[in-house]
C-alpha positions as CSV (number, residue, x, y, z in Angstrom):
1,X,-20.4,19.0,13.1
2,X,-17.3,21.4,11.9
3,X,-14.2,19.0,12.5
4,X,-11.8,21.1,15.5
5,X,-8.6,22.8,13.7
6,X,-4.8,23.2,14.4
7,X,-4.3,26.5,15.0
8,X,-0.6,26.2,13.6
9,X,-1.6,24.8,10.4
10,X,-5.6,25.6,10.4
11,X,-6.0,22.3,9.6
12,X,-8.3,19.3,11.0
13,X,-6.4,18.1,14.4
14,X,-4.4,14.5,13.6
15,X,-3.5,16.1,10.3
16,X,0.1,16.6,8.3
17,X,0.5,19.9,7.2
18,X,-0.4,20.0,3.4
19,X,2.7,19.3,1.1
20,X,4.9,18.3,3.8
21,X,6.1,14.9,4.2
22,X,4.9,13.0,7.2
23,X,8.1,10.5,7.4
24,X,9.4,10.4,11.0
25,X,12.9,12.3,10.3
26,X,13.8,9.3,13.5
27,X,12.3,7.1,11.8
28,X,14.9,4.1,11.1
29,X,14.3,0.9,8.6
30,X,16.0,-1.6,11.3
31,X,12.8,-3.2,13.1
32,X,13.8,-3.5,16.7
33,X,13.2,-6.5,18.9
34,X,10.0,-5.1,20.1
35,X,8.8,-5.1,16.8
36,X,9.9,-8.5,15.9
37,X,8.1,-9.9,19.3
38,X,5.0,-7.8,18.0
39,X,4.9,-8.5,14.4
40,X,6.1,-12.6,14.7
41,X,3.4,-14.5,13.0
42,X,3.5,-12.0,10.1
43,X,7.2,-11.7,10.0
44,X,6.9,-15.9,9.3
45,X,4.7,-15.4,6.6
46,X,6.7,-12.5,4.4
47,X,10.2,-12.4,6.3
48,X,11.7,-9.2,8.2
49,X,12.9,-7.4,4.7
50,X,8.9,-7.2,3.5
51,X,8.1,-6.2,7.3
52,X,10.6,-2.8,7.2
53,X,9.3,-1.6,4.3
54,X,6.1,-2.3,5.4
55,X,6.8,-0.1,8.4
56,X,8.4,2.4,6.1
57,X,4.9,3.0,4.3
58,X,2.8,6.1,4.5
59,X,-0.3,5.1,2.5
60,X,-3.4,7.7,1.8
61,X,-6.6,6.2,2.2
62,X,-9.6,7.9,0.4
63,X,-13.1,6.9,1.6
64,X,-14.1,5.1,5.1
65,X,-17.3,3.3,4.9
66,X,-17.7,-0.2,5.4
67,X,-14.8,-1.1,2.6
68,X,-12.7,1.7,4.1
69,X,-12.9,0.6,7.6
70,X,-11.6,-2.9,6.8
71,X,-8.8,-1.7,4.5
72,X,-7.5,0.6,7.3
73,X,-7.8,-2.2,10.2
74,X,-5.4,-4.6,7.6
75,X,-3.2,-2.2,7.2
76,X,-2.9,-0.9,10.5
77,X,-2.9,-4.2,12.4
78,X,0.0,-5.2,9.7
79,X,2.3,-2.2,11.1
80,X,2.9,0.3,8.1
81,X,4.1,3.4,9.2
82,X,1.3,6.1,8.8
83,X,-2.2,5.9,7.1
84,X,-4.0,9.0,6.4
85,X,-7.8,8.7,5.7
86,X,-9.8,10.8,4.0
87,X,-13.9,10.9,4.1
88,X,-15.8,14.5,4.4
89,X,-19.4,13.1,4.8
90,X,-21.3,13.2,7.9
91,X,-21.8,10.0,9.7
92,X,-25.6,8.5,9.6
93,X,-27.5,6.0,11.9
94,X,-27.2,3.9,8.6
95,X,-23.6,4.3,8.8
96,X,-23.2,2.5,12.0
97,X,-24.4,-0.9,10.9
98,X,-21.0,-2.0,8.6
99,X,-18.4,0.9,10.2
100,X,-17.0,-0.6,13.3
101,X,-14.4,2.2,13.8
102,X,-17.3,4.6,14.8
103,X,-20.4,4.2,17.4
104,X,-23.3,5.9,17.8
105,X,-22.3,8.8,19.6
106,X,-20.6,9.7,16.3
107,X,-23.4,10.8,14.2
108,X,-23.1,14.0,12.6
109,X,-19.7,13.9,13.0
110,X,-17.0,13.9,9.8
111,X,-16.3,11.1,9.1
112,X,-12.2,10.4,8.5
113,X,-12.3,12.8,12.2
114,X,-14.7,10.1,13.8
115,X,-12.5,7.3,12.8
116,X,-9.2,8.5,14.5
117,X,-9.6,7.8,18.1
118,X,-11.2,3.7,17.1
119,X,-7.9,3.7,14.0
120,X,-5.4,4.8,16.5
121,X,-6.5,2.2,19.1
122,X,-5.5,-0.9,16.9
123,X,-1.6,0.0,16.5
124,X,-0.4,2.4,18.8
125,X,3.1,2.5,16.9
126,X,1.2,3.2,13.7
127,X,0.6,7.0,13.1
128,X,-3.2,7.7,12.2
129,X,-3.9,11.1,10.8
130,X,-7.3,12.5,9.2
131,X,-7.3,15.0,6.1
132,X,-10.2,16.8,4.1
133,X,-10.7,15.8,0.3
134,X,-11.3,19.4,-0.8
135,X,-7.8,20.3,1.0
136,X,-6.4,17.3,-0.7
137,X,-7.4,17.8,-4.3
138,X,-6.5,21.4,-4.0
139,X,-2.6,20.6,-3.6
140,X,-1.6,17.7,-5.6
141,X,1.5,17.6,-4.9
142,X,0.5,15.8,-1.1
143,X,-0.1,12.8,-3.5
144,X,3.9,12.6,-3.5
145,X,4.1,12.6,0.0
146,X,2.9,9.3,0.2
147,X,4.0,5.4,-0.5
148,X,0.9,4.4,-1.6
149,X,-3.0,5.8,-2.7
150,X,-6.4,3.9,-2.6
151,X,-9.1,5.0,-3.2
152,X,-12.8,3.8,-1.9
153,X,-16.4,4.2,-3.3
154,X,-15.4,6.5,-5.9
155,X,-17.3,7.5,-9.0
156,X,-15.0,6.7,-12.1
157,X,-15.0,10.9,-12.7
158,X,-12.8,10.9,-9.5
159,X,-10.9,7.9,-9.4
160,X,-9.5,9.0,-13.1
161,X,-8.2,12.3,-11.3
162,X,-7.0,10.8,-8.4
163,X,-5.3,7.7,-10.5
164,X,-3.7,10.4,-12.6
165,X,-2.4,12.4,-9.9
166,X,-0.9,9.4,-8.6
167,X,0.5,8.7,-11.9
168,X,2.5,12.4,-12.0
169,X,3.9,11.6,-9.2
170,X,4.5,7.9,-9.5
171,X,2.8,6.6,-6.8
172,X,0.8,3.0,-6.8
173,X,-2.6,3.5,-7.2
174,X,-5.6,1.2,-6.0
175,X,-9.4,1.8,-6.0
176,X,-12.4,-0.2,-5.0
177,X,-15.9,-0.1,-4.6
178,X,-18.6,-2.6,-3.2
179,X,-22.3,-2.6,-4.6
180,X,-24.5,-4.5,-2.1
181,X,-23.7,-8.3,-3.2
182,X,-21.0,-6.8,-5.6
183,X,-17.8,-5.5,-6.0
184,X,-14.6,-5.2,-7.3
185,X,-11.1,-4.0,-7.2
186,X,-8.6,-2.1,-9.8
187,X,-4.8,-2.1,-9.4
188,X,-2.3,0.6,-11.4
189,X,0.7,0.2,-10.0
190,X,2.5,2.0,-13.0
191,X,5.7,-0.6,-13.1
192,X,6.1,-2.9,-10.7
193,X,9.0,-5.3,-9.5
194,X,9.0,-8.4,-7.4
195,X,10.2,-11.2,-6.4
196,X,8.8,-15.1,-6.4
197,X,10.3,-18.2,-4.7
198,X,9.0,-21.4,-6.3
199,X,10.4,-25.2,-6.5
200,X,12.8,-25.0,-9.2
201,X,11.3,-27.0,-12.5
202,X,13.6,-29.3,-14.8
203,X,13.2,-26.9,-17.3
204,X,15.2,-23.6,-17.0
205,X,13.3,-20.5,-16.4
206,X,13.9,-18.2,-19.5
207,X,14.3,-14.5,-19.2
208,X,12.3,-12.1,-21.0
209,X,8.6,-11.5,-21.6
210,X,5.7,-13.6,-20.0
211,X,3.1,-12.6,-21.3
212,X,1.9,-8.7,-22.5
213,X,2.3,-7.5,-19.1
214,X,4.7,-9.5,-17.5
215,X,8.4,-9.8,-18.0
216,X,10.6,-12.2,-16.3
217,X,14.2,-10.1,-15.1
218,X,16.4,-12.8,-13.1
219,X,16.1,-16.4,-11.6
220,X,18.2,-17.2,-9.3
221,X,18.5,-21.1,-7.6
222,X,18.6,-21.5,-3.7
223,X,19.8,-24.1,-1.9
224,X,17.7,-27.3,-1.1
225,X,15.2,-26.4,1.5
226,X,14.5,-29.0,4.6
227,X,12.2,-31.0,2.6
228,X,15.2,-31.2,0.1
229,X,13.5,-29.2,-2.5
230,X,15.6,-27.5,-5.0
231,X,13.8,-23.7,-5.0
232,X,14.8,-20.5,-7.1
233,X,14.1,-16.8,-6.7
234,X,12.7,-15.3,-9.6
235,X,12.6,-11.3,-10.2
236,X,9.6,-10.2,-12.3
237,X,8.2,-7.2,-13.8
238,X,4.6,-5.8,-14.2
239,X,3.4,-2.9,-16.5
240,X,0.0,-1.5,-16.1
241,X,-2.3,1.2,-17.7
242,X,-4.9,3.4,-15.9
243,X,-8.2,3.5,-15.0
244,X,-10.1,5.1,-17.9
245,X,-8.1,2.9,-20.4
246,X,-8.8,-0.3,-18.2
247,X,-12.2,0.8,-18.5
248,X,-12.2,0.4,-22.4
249,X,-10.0,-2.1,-22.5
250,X,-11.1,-5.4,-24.4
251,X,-11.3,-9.0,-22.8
252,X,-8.2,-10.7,-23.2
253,X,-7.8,-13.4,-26.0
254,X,-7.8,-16.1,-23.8
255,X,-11.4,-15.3,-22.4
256,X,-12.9,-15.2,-26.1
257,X,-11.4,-18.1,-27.1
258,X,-14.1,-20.5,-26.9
259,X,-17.5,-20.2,-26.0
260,X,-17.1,-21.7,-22.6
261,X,-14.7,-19.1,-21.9
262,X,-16.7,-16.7,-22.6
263,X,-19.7,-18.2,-20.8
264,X,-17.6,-17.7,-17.7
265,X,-17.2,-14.3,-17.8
266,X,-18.9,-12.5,-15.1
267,X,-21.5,-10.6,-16.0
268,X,-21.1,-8.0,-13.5
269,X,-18.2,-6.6,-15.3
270,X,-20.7,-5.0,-18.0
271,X,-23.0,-4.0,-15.3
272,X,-20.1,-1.7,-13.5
273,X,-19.2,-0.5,-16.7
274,X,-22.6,0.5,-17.6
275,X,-22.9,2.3,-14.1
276,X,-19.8,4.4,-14.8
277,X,-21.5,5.6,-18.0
278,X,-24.9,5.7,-16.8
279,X,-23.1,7.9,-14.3
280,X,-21.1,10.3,-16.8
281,X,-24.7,10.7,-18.2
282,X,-26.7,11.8,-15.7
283,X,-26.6,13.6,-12.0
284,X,-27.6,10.5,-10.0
285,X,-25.1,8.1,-8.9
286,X,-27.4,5.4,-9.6
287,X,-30.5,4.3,-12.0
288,X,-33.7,5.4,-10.4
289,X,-36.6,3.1,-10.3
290,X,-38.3,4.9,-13.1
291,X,-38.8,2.4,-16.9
292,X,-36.7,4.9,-18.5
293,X,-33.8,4.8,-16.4
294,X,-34.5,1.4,-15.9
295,X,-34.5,1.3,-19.3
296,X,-31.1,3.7,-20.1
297,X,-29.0,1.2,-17.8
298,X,-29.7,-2.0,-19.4
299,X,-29.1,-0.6,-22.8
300,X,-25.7,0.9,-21.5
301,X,-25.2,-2.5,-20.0
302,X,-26.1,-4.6,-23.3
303,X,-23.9,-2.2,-25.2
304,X,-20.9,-2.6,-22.1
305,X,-21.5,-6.6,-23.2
306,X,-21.6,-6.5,-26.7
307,X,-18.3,-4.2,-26.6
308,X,-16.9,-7.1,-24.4
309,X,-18.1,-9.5,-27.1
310,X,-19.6,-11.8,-24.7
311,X,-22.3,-13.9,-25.7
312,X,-26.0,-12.1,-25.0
313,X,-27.6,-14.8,-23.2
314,X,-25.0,-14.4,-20.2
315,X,-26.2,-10.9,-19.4
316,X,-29.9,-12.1,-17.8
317,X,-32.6,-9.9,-17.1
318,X,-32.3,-11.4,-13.4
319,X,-28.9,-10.6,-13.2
320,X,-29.2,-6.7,-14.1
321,X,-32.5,-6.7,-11.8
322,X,-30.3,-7.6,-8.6
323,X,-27.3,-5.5,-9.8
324,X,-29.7,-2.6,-9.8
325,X,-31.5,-3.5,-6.4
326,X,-27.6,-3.5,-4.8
327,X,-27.1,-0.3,-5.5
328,X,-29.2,1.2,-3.0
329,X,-26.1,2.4,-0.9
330,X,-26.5,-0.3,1.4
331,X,-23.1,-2.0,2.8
332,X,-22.8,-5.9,3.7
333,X,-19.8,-6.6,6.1
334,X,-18.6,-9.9,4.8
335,X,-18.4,-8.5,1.3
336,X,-16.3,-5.1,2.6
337,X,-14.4,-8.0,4.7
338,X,-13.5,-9.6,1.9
339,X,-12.4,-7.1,-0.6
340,X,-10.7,-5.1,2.1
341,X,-9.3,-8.3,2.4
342,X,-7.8,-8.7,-0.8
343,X,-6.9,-5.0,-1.3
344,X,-5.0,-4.8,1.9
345,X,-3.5,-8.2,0.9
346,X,-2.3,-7.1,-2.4
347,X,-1.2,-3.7,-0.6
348,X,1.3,-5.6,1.9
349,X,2.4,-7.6,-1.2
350,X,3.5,-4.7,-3.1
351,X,5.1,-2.8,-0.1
352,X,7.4,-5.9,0.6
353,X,7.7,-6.4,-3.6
354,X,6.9,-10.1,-2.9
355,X,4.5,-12.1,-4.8
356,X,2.5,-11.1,-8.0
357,X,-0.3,-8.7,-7.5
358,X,-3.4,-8.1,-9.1
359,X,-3.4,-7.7,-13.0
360,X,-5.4,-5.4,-13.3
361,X,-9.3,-5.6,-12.6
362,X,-11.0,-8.1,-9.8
363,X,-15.1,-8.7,-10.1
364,X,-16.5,-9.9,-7.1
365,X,-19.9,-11.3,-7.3
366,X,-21.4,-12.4,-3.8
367,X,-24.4,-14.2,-5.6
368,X,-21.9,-17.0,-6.9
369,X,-19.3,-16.4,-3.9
370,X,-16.9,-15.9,-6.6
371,X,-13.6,-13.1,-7.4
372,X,-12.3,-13.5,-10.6
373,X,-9.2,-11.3,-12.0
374,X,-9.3,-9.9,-15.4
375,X,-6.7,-8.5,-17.4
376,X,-7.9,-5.0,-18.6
377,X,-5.1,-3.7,-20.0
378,X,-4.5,-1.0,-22.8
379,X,-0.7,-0.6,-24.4
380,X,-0.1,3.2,-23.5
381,X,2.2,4.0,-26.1
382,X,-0.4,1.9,-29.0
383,X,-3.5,4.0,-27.6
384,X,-1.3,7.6,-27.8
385,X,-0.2,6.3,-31.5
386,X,-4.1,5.5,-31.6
387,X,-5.5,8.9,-30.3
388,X,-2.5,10.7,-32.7
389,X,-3.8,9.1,-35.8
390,X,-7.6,9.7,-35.4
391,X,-6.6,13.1,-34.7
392,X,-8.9,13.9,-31.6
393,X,-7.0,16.1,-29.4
394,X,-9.5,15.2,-26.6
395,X,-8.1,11.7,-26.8
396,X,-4.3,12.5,-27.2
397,X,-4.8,15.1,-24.2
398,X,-6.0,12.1,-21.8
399,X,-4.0,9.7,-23.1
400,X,-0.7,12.1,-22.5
401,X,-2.1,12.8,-19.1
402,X,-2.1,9.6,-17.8
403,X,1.5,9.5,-19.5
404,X,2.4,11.9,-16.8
405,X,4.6,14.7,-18.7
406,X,5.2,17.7,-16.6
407,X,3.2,20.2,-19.1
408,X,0.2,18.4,-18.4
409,X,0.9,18.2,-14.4
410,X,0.8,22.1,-15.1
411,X,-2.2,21.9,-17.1
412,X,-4.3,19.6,-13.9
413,X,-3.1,21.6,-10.8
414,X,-4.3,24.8,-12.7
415,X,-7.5,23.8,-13.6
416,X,-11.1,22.9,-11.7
417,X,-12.7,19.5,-12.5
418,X,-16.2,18.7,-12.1
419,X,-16.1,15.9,-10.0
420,X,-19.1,13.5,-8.1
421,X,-18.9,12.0,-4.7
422,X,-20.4,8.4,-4.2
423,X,-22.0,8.5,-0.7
424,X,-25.6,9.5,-0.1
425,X,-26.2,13.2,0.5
426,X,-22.9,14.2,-1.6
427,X,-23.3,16.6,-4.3
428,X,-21.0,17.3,-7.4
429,X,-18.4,19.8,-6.4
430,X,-15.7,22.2,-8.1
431,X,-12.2,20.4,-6.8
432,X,-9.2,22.2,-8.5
433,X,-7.1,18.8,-9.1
């Protein structure tokens, strides 16, 4: 069903005109009282500072299935200022099992268009708008219009354009996906500062690095609290790396340290690898049920584990037997509950700069009921002085591009990229990016 246009901008109704910004120009960071009365149990949790910029946000949300949904009813119900979803599939009967912001009487509908009238209901002070992804990609600079992009049920193809668009204009970038039982959750928020309060320790907090991402700015002591605990507010800063180099990114030290360490180490990790190069391989978005592409995907997947130096025996034929069976397309509400959980979580943390967020790569693994975070990160400036000195020019051009230098924003918004869409039913498509 062909989604109703604007005749003034010849856009989808509910949508910003493309490279405009959709700030309120009236739009003022002082939360009223209303507000306040609204927004109280949240406000007691992360203070009126983290609650204004909250409200200040305009975040772009790419992909409304199950995951989608739950992202956008987080950040709604929380009170940012504007979310913008994207989704050009048609909705199925299937669809209707895990989506709660469409019904029945949706199907055949586009998606992000069905989802308006459900999104809009939860906030009314929050502005709900609906965009096309071929619209989107065609005019990157609309990725600067925005606080904050994430990105849903994405093949990695597309979630390395759409993380490096968000890198040339220096936005935050988050994507996740969900796999049946599985799922996980990748964070590149560029540079990133915030703030901690914690009881103050008998040793002094020293300034400087933390650790190879983390950096330690200021520490400031508070006075006691009611309990008569000394606390003190410490200022921190997170670097992180992109998508396509978190995907080649080793295990860090601490995890191959010792062989229960490394026994710990989900297994799931090399599985979602191996499905990202299983799909750069082939047309299909998953492995078929035939030996040889049964076959193809746990080689990819014992290679993924090797390259991870994890110990073989971890990676069980059981284990790549259920990933495989997850990856029929079906959803499973509680585990798009909780990862839309987290993400939105993570989201609101950022927006009000409080708390440390995810560094870099969450595996979520609903067999063992079990998230763990993993640090896949890659030293930009070490993999350009990498990709110089093996002189591949392929290497150094995505390497700089991630960088985000304004001759290669020239080079992407003039050129087409083949891209693939996740969903049933989509086909690979031409997207200038």
């Amino acid at each position: 069903m062909a989604a109703m246009t604007n005749t003034s901008n010849g856009m989808p109704n509910g949508t910003p005109d493309a490279g405009s910004s959709i700030h309120d120009p009236q739009h003022q960071a002082v939360i009223s009282a209303d507000e306040i009365a609204l927004y109280d149990r949240q406000i007691r949790l992360w203070g009126v500072q983290a609650q204004e910029r909250l409200r200040m946000a305009d975040v772009l949300l790419i992909g409304m299935r199950g995951l989608g949904n739950e992202i956008a009813k987080n950040l709604i119900l929380a009170g940012i200022n504007s979310l913008t979803m994207v989704d050009d599939d048609l909705i199925t009967e299937e669809d209707t099992g895990c989506q709660f912001l469409i019904s029945l009487e949706h199907i055949g509908q586009i998606r992000s268009t069905a989802c308006l009238a459900a999104a809009k209901a939860l906030n009314p002070r929050v502005k709900i708008f609906s965009l096309t992804l071929a619209s989107l990609l065609a005019q990157p600079v609309i990725f600067g219009t925005y606080t904050m992009v994430i990105a849903t049920d994405l093949t990695l193809s597309l979630l390395t354009q759409i993380n490096i668009a968000c890198r040339l204009h220096a936005r935050p970038f988050y994507a996740s996906s969900t796999f049946g039982m599985y799922g996980f959750i990748f964070a590149d928020l560029i540079q990133h500062t915030y703030s901690i309060k914690r009881e103050k320790s008998n040793i002094s907090t020293t300034l400087g690095p933390e650790s190879a991402t983390r950096s330690i700015l200021s520490a400031s002591t508070e006075p006691r609290n009611s309990e008569g605990k000394l606390l003190e507010t410490v200022f921190k800063s997170e670097v992180y790396c992109p998508i396509n180099l978190a995907n080649t990114s080793p295990l860090p030290a601490f995890h191959l340290s010792t062989r229960r360490r490394k026994f710990a180490v989900s297994p799931i990790l090399s599985c979602i690898r191996a499905l990202w190069d299983y799909q750069s391989r082939t047309a299909n978005l998953s492995p078929t049920h035939t030996p040889a592409d049964l076959l193809l995907f746990t080689t990819l997947a014992k290679e993924k584990h090797s390259e991870l130096q994890l110990p073989p025996e971890t990676l069980r034929a059981d284990t790549l037997k259920s990933f495989c069976q997850n990856l029929s397309g079906a959803e499973l509400s509680p585990v798009c509950a909780f990862l839309g959980g987290q993400v939105a979580q993570d989201v609101i943390n950022v927006l009000g700069a409080r708390e440390q967020p995810i560094q870099n790569f969450v595996v979520f693994d609903g067999e063992e009921i079990k998230g763990v975070t993993y640090c896949l990160w890659t030293d930009m400036q070490a993999a350009m002085q990498e990709a110089v000195s093996s002189s591949s020019s392929a290497q150094v051009e995505a390497v700089t591009a991630v960088g985000g230098s304004e001759e290669n924003e020239v080079v992407l918004a003039d050129s087409s990229l083949q891209v693939g869409m996740p969903a049933s039913g989509r086909s690979g498509m031409v997207v200038p990016v």
